[in-house]
C-alpha positions in Angstrom: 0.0 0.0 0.0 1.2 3.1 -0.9 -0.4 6.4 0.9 -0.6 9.2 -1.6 0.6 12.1 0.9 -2.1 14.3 -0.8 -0.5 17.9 0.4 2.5 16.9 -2.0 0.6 15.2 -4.7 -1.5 18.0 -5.0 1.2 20.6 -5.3 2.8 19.2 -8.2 -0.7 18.7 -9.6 -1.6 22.3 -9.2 2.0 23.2 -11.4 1.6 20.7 -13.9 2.3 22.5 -17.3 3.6 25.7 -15.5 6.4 27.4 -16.8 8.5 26.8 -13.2 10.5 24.2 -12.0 9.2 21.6 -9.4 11.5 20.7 -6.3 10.7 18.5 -3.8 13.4 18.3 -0.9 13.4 16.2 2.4 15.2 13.7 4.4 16.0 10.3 2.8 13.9 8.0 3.0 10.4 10.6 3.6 8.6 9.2 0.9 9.6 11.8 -2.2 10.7 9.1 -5.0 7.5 7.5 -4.3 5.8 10.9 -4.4 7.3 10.8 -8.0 5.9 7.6 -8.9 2.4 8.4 -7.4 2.7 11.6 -9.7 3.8 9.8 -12.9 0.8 7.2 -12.9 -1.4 10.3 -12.3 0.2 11.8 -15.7 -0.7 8.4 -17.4 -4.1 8.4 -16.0 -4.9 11.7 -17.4 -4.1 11.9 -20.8 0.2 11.4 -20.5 1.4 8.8 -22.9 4.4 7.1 -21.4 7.0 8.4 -23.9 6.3 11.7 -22.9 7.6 11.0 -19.5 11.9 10.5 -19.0 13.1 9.7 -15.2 16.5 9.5 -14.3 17.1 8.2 -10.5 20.7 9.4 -9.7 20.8 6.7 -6.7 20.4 3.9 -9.1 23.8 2.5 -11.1 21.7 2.4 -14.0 21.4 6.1 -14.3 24.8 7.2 -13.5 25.9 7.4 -16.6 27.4 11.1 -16.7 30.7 12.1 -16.1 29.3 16.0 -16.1 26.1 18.0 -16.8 27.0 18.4 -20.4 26.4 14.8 -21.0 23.5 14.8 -19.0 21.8 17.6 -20.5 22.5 16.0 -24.3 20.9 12.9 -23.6 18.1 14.7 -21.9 18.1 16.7 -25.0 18.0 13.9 -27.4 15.0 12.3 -25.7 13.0 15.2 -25.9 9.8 14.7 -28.1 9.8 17.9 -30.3 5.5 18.2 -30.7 4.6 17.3 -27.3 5.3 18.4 -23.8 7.5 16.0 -22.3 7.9 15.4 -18.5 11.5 15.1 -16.7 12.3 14.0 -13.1 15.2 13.9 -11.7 16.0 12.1 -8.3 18.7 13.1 -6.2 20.6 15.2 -8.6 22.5 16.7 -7.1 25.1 14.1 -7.3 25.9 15.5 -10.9 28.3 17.9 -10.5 27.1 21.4 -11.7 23.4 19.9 -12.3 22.0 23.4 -12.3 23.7 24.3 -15.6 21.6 21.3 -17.4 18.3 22.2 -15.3 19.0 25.8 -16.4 19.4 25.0 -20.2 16.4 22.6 -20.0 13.9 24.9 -18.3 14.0 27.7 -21.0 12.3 24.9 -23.3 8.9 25.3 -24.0 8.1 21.8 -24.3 9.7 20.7 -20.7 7.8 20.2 -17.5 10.8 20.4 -15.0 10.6 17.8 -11.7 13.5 17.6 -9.4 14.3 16.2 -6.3 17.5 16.3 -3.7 18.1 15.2 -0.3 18.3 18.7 2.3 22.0 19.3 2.7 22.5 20.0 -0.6 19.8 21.4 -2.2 18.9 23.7 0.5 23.1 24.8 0.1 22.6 27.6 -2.0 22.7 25.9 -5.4 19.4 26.4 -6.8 19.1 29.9 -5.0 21.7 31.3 -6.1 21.2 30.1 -10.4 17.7 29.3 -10.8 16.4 32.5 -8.8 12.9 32.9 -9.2 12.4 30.0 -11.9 11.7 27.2 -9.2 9.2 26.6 -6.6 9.8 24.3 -3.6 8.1 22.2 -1.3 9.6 20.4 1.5 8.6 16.9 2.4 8.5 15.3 5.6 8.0 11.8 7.0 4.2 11.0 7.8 2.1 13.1 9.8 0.4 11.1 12.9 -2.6 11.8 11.1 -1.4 10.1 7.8 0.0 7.3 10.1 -3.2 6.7 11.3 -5.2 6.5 8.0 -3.1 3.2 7.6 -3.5 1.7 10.4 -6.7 2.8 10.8 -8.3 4.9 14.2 -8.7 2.1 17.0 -6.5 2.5 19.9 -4.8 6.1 19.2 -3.4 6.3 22.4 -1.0 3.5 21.9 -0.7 4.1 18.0 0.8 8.0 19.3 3.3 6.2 21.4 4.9 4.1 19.0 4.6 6.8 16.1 6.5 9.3 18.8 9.3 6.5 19.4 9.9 5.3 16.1 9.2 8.4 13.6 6.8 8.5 10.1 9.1 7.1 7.4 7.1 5.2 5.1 9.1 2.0 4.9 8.2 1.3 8.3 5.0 0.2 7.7 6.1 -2.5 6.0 8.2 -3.8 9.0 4.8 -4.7 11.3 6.3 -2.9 14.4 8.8 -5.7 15.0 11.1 -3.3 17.0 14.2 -5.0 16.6 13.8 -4.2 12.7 12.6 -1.1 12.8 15.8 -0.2 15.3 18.1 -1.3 12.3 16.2 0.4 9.4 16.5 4.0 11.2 20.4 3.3 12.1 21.0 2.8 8.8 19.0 6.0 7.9 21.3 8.0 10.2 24.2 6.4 8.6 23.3 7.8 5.2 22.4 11.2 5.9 25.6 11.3 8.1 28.2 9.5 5.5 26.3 11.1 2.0 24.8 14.2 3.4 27.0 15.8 6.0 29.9 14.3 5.8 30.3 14.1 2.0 28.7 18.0 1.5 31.3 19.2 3.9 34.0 17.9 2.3 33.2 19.0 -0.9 32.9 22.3 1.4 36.0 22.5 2.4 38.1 21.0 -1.2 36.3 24.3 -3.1 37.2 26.6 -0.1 40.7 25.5 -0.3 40.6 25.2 -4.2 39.6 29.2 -3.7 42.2 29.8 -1.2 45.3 28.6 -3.8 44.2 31.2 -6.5 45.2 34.1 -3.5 
């Protein structure tokens, strides 16, 4: 079962076919890739033919193909369908280094409806602020509400409901894990482990290589 999270379905809904560029942003694992797929079958429900639509999923080997945002921006390019309006999402993008150069190039398209997403760290860094002023809008996901937590579970016994929710947090995947505590301990370590490694730790140090890189040319 897959809950719709209806606040972010229904903002990229409400833009479809606007001349701006989508971003959703959150902590891993809240539920925006899904959010992505949710939208997509939407699209095809509603008139979308499925060559109109081209996802890349930057955390999948498949998909990292590009060495820079040149190449990613020409095969983007050469996909486009020239008499229809085609629909691009990209997941976690921002592992492409200079990524806002392609989104750039491919927003001034008329034919391009825009969808990006990219975990907090780095997309809330200053990247898309400081190129893509005023041709984005953003919305920042969160894991489930109590309230969306409840509408899978259903409303008998709240009280106790609350208390696990408050101990072990709204990420989607854990309803899959049928409160078995020892597995749910393991799949929010390794949550922590990513954000820290890929988000903090790996952000910084790109940080600090382009401060010092800045420093040599004084």
């Amino acid at each position: 079962m897959m809950l719709e999270r209806t606040e972010y379905l229904d903002f990229l809904k409400k833009l479809k076919d606007k001349n701006i560029i989508k971003v959703v942003t959150g902590i891993r694992r809240c539920g925006k890739s899904t959010l992505f797929e949710i939208y997509k079958k939407y699209l095809l429900e509603n008139g979308v033919d499925n060559s109109q639509i081209i996802s890349l999923n930057f955390e999948n080997p498949k998909d990292m193909i590009f060495n820079d945002w040149k190449e990613l921006y020409t095969y983007l390019e050469d996909k486009l369908l020239s008499d229809k309006m085609n629909y691009i999402f990209l997941d976690e993008i921002q592992v492409v280094p200079n990524f806002e150069k392609a989104v750039n190039r491919l927003f001034i398209k008329k034919n391009v409806d825009l969808y990006i997403i990219g975990s907090n760290s780095y997309m809330l860094s200053g990247e898309l602020a400081t190129y893509l002023t005023g041709r984005y809008m953003q919305v920042h996901m969160l894991p489930l509400s109590f309230k969306e937590y409840l509408s899978y579970y259903g409303n008998d016994n709240e009280l106790k409901k609350y208390d696990t929710y408050i101990q072990t947090g709204g990420f989607p995947y854990l309803l899959n894990l049928n409160e078995d505590k020892e597995l749910i301990r393991n799949y929010l370590d390794g949550i922590y482990n990513t954000v820290l490694m890929r988000d903090v730790i790996s952000r910084n140090n790109r940080f600090l290589h382009k401060s010092c890189g800045n420093l040599n040319k004084l």
